[in-house]
C-alpha positions in Angstrom: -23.4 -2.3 29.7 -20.4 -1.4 28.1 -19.2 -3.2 24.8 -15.8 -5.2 25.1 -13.7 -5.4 22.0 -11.3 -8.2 21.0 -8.7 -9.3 18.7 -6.0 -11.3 18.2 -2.1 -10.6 17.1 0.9 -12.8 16.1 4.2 -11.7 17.5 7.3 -13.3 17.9 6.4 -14.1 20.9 3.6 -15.5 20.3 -0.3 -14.6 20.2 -1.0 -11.3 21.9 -5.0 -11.2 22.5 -5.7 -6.8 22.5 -9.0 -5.7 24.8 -10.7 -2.5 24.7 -13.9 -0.1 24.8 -14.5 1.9 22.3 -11.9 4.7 23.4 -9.3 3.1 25.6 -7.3 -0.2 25.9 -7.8 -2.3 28.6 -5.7 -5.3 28.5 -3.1 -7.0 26.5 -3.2 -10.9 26.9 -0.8 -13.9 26.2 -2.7 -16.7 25.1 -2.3 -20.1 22.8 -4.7 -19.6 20.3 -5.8 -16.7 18.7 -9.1 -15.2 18.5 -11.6 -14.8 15.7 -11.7 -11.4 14.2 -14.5 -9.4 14.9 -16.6 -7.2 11.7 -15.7 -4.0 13.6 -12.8 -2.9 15.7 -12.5 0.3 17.3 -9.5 3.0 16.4 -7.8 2.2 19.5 -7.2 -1.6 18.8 -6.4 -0.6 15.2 -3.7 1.7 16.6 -2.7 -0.9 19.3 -2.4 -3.3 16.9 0.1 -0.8 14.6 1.7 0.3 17.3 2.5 -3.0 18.6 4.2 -4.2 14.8 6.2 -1.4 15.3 7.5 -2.4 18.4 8.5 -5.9 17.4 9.9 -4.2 13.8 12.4 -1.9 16.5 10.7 1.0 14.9 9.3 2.2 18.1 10.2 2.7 21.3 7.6 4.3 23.2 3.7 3.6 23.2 1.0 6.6 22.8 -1.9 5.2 23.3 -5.1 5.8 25.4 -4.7 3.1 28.7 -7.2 2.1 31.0 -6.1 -0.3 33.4 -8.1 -2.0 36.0 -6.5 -2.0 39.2 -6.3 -0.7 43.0 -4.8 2.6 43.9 -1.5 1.1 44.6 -0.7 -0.9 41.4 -2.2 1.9 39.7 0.3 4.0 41.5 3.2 1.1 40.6 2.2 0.9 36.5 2.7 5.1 36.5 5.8 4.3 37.6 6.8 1.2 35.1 5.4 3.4 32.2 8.2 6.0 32.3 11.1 3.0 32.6 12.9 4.1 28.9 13.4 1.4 26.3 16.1 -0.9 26.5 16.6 0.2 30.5 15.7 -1.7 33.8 15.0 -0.9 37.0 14.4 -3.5 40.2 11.6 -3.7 42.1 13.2 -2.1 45.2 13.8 1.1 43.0 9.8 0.7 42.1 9.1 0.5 45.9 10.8 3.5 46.6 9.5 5.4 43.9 6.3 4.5 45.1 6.5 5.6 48.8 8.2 2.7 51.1 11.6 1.0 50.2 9.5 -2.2 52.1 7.0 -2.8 50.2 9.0 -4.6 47.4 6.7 -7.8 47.3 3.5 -5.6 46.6 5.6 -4.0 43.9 6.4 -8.0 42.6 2.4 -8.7 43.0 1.6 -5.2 41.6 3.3 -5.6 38.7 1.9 -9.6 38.0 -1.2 -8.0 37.9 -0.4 -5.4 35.1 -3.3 -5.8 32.3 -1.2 -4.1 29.8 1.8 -5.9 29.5 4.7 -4.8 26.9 2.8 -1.2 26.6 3.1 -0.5 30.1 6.8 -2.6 30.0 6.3 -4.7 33.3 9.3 -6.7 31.8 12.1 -3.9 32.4 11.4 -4.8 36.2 13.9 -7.3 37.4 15.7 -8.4 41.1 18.0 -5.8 43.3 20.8 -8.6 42.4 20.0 -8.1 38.7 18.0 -11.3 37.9 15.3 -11.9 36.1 12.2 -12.4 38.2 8.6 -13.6 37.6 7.0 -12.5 34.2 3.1 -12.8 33.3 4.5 -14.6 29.8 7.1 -16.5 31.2 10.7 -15.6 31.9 11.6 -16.8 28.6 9.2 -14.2 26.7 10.5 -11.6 29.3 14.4 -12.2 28.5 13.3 -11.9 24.6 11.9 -8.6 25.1 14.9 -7.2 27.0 17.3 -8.6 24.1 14.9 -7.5 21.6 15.3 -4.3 23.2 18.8 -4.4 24.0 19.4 -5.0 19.7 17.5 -1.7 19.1 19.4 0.6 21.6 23.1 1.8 21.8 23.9 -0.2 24.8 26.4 -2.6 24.7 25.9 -4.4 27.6 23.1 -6.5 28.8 20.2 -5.3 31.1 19.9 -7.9 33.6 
């Protein structure tokens, strides 16, 4: 059986609770309480953890770490997609479904990406509505318009996202 690693980070948007294996991340959480910190924590949740303060700092804009989702072929085939949205940019969920095959399949692309594990890293928040709305968010919407401001502050865009 392979061991599961855990720890807990403050953000300002609250507690982010970081899974992995010894070599890859598996999931980023939001939850109310944070967890207990383990004796030993692998390299990868140090670096997450790192990585992540950057992020919230506006010090970095893009994520390099070692991923492994769970997931079926398809919202595996949607989060490739969401990965390469650039900071501070959007992109709807009909643009997500036609990147991935079939302009029709826009709900799958909405349950797709309510299923991503890795929220933030792989940035499920840049996808919004073909009318430019916000739509559903893992976090909340209110956690998904901070991040697009938050983002918005750090790039050399003058106009909002969504």
């Amino acid at each position: 059986m392979e061991n599961i690693f855990k720890t807990s980070i403050e953000t300002p948007i609250g507690y982010l609770e970081l899974s992995s294996n010894h070599d890859f991340l598996l999931s980023v959480s939001f939850v109310d309480n944070p967890r207990q910190q383990c004796d030993y924590l692998p390299n990868v949740l140090k670096e997450t953890t790192l990585q992540i303060g950057e992020y919230f700092m506006g010090i970095r804009t893009t994520f390099n770490l070692d991923l492994q989702p769970s997931g079926t072929e398809f919202q595996m085939k949607v989060w490739e997609q969401v990965k390469n949205i650039p900071f501070g940019e959007t992109i709807s969920y009909l643009e997500i479904a036609k990147l991935t095959g079939s302009k029709n399949n826009t709900r799958a692309v909405g349950l797709a990406n309510g299923k991503n594990p890795i929220p933030i890293i792989i940035p499920c928040h840049r996808v919004i509505g073909a009318n430019g709305k916000l739509t559903g968010y893992a976090g909340g919407l209110e956690k998904k318009m901070w991040l697009l401001q938050h983002e918005l502050r750090f790039t050399n865009q003058s106009n909002l996202l969504f």
